[in-house]
N, C-alpha and C positions, 0 to 999 in steps of 0.2 A: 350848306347854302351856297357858297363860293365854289365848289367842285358843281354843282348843278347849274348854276352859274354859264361858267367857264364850259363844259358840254352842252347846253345849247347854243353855245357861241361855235362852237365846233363839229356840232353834231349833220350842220347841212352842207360842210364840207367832208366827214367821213362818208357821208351819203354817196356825194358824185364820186368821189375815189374810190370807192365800193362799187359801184356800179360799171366804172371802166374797167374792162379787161387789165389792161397795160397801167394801172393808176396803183398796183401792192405795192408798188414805191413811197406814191402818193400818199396811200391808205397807213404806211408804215409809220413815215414820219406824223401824220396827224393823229396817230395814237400815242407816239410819243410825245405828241405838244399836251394830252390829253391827259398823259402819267405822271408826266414832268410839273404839268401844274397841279394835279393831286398832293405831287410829295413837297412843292414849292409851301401849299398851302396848309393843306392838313397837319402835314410832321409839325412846324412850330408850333401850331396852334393845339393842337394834342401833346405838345411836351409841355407848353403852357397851360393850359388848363390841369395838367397832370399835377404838375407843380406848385401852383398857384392856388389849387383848390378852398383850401383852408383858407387864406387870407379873403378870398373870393366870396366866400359862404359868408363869412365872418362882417364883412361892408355891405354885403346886400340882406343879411338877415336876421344877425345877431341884435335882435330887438324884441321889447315886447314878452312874448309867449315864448320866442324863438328862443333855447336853452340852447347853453355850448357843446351839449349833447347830441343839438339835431343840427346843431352847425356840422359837428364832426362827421356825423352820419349823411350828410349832403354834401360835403368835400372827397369822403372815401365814393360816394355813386356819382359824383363828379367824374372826378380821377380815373373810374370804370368806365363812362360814357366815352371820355376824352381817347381811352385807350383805344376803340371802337371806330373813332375820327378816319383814320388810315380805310380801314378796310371798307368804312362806309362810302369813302370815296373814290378807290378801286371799282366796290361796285357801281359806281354808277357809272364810271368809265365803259368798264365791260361790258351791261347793258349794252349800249351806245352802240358799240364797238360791233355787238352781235346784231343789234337791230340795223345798223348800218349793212351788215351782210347776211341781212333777212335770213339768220340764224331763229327766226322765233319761237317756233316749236321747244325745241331744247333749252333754250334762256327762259321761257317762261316756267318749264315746270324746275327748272334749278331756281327760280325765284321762287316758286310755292313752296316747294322743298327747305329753302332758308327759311320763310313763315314757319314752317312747322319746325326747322331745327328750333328758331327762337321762341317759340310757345313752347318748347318740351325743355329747353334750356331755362326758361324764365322759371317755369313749374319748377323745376328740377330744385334749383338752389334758392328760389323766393321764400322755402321755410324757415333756409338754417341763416339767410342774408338778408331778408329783410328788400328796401328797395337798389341797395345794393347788390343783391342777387338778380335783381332783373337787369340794371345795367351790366353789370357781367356775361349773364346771359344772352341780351342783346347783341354785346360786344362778340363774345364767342359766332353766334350766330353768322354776323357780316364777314367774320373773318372767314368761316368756312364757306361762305357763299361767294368771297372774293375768291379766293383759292381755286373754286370747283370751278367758277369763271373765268378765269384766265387757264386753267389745262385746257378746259373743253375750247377755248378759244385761240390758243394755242393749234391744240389737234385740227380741229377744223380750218381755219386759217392760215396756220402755217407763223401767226405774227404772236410777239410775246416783249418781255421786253428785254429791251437793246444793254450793250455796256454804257451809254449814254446816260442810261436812264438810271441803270445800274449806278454809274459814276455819281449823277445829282442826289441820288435816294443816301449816299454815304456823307456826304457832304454838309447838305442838307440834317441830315444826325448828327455830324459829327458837330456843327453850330451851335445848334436846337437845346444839344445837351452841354 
């Protein structure tokens, strides 16, 4: 929600920097304002929820019907979703990034293509994992879908990220944990 946020705050200025010839400068540094607030926001909030799972589950649901069983089983697909945070946020970056340079074509079918990684992903391990295989699943999904969207956007653009960005993304971990 915060990286969606933060990209449409951004997004109609990757626009006009995209559309200037002379603006890959421009265009550079506002995908790094782009990256840098992904890894500002996501990375804690993914190492927190990673972390914090079980206590988490435990204050909002242990009641009732709620068994310490399905506590545990909601802090481990927690813990999975959490892990998913990073790359969920990537991609929405990347989108952005392409639709700014009317890349559409090729971002749309690497988005159906994620659809379908994380439906065969979710299939795949939802027997032996339960709803914990599907946030796995999902997680895997985003991360390959960040992945393929930052080469292809890479290769086509020429832009990817900087040691800056580099620099905060260690930092930022190095905190977090």
């Amino acid at each position: 929600l915060f990286t969606l946020s933060v990209m449409t705050v951004l997004f109609p200025a990757l626009s006009r920097s995209a559309a200037r010839e002379e603006g890959q400068g421009d265009f550079r540094e506002q995908m790094s304002k782009g990256i840098r607030s992904v890894i500002l926001l996501a990375v804690p909030l993914a190492v927190c929820l990673a972390l914090l799972s079980r206590p988490i589950a435990e204050v909002l649901f242990h009641r009732g019907k709620f068994t310490s069983e399905a506590v545990i089983l909601t802090a481990q697909t927690m813990s999975l979703f959490a892990l998913g945070l990073f790359s969920l946020g990537f991609v929405s970056v990347y989108l952005r990034l392409g639709f700014a340079k009317r890349y559409m074509t090729p971002f749309i079918v690497i988005g159906g293509s994620g659809l379908a990684i994380k439906v065969a992903a979710n299939w795949a391990v939802l027997s032996g994992m339960g709803a914990a295989g599907i946030a796995l699943g999902t997680t895997l999904a985003y991360t390959v879908n960040a992945i393929t969207l930052y080469y292809l956007l890479k290769r086509k653009a020429g832009v990817g990220m900087r040691w800056p960005d580099i620099k905060c993304l260690g930092k930022v971990l190095a905190a977090a944990i």
